[in-house]
Structure formats: C-alpha cells, structure tokens
C-alpha positions as CSV (number, residue, x, y, z in Angstrom):
1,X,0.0,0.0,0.0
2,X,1.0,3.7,-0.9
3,X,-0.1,6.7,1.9
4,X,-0.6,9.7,-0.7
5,X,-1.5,13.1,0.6
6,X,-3.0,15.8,-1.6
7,X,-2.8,19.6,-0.7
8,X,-0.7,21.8,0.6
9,X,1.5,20.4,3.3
10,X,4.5,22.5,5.5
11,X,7.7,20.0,5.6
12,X,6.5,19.5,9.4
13,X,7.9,16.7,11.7
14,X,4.8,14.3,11.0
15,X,5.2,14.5,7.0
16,X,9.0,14.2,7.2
17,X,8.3,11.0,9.6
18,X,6.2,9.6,7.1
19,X,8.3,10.0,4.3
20,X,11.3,8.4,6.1
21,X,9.1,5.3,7.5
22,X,7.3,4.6,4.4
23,X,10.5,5.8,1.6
24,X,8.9,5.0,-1.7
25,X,5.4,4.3,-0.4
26,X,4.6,7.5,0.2
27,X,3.8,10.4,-2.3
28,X,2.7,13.9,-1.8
29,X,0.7,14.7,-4.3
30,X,0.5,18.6,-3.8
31,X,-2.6,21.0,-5.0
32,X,-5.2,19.1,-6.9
33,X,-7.9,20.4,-9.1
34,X,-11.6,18.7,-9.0
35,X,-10.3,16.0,-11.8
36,X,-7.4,15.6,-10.3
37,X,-8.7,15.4,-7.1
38,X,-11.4,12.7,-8.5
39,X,-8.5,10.7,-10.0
40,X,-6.7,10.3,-7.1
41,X,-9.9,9.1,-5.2
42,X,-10.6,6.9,-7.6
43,X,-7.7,4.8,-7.2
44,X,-7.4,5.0,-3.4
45,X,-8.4,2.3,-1.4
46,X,-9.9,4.3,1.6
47,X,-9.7,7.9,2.7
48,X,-8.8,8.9,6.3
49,X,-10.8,11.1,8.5
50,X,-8.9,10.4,11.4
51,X,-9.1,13.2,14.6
52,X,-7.3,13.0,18.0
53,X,-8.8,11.6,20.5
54,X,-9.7,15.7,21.8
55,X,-12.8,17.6,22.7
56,X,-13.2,19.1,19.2
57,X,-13.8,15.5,17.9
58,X,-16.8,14.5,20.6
59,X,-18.9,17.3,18.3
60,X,-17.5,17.9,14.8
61,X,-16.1,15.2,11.9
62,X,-13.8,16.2,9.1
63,X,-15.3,17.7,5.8
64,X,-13.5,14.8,4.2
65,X,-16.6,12.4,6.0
66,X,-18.7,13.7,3.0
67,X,-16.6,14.1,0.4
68,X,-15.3,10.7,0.5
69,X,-18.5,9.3,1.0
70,X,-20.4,11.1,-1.9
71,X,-17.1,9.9,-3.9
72,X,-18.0,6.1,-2.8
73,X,-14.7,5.9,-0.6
74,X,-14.8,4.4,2.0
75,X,-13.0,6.2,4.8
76,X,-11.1,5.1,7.5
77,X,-12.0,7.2,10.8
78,X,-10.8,7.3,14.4
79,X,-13.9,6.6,16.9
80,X,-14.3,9.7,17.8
81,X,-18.2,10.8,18.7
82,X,-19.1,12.5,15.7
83,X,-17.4,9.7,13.2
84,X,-19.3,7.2,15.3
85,X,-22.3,8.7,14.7
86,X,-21.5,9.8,10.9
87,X,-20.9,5.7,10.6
88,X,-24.3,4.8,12.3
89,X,-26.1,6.9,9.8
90,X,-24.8,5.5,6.4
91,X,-22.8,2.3,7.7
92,X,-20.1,3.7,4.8
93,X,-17.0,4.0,7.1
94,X,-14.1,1.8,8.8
95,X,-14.4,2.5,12.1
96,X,-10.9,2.0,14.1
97,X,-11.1,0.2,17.4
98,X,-9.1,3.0,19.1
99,X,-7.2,6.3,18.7
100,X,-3.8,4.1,18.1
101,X,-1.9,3.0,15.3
102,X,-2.9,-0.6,15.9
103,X,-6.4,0.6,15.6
104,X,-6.0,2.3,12.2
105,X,-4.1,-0.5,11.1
106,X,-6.5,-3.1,11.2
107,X,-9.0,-0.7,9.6
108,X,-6.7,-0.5,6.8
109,X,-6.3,-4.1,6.4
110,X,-9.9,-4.8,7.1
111,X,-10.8,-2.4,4.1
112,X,-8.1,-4.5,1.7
113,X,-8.9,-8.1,2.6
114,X,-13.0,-8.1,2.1
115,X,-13.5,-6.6,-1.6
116,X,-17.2,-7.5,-1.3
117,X,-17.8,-5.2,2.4
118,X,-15.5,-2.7,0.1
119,X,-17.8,-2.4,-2.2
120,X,-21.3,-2.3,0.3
121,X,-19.4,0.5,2.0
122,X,-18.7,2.1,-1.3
123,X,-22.5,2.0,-2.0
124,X,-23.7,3.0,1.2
125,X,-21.8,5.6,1.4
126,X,-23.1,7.2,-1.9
127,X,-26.3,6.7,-1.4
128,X,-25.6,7.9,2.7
129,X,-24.2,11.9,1.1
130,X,-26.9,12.2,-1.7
131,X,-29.5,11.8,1.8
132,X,-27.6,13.5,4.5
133,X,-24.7,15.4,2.9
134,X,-26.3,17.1,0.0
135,X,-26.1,21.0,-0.2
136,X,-30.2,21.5,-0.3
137,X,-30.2,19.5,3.3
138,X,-27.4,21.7,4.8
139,X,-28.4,24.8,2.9
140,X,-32.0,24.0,5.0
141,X,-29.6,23.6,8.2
142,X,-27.7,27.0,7.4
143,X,-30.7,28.9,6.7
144,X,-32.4,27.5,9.8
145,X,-29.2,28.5,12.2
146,X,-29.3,31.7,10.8
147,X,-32.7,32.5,10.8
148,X,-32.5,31.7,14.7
149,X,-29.4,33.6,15.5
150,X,-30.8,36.6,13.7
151,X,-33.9,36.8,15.7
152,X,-31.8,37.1,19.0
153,X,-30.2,40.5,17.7
C-alpha cells in the first residue's frame, strides 16, 4: 500500500516522519484540481478522517466524512463521537477500534482483505451523502441556524 497526501502540506515533523518510514510508499501529491482530485480518489483504497482523541472531535467530523462518502470511498476514521455517529447513519466507514496505530491498522487491512464489504461500503456511502450530505439539506440547516441567531439580535 502507498499513503498519498494531496494539498498543501508545511515539511512538518509528521510528513517528514512519514516520508522516512514509508520511503517509496509515500507520495505527496500537492494541490489538486476537481479532476485531479477525482482521480486520485478513484484509485485509493480508503480515505482517512482520522481526529485526536480531543474535545473538538466529541462534536465535529472532518469535511472529508462527505466528500469521501459522496465519492464512494470508504473512509477510514478514528472513533471519535461525531465519526461514530456519521458511521451509524450510512454504515459507509471503517471505524478504528481505538485512537492508536494498531487501531488504524486493522481498519486499513480490514478495508483491503474483504473486496465485497469494500464495495457495500462504497455504496452506502453514496447513497448515505446524496441523503444526509447534499447542499439542499445543509443549505436548509444554514438557513435554519441563521434565521434563529438573527432573531436574537
């Protein structure tokens, strides 16, 4: 297996890690248009939407649950609250175990033995952002939060 990053990434510790631990296994991929961007999900096996084990994970989930999911990747993602529930919903995920490396791991390796769940996830997990992910339901949600935050001025 290959990790390959897309966007813009500052040469911090944890990319230069990477890059030494995985050598030719790992690619950055740098800024990527939409087609690009579609490419490269295309040919990935899972995406991650992986948070630490923090307070700003009981309540929020990456951007990258939807995206992934309206994509028909499944994602790999850290049991964090939100990601637990995001996974209830659509049953589209990988759900790690635990916050460790382990966890992830077997995720991974769950996601690349069982081509048949693969694909059920993939599914679901279409069918999961065209229901709960679309722009009309959170344009409805926006609109809604707006409307009541504007009536308390």
């Amino acid at each position: 297996l290959t990790l390959a990053i897309a966007g813009t990434h500052p040469a911090n510790s944890h990319v230069q890690e990477a890059h030494q631990r995985l050598g030719q296994r790992f690619r950055t991929l740098g800024w990527l248009d939409r087609q690009q961007l579609a490419q490269a999900m295309s040919e990935s096996l899972v995406g991650f939407a992986t948070l630490a084990d923090s307070p700003i994970g009981k309540d929020n989930s990456s951007n990258k649950v939807f995206e992934f999911a309206a994509a028909g990747l499944p994602a790999v993602m850290s049991p964090n609250p939100a990601n637990i529930a995001h996974n209830k919903q659509g049953h589209h995920a990988y759900l790690a175990q635990d916050f460790s490396a382990r966890g992830i791991r077997e995720a991974i390796r769950s996601a690349a033995d069982e081509p048949d769940v693969w694909r059920r996830k993939s599914r679901d997990g279409r069918m999961w952002a065209e229901e709960h992910g679309s722009w009309q339901r959170s344009e409805e949600v926006l609109l809604s939060l707006y409307e009541s935050l504007t009536a308390s001025l």
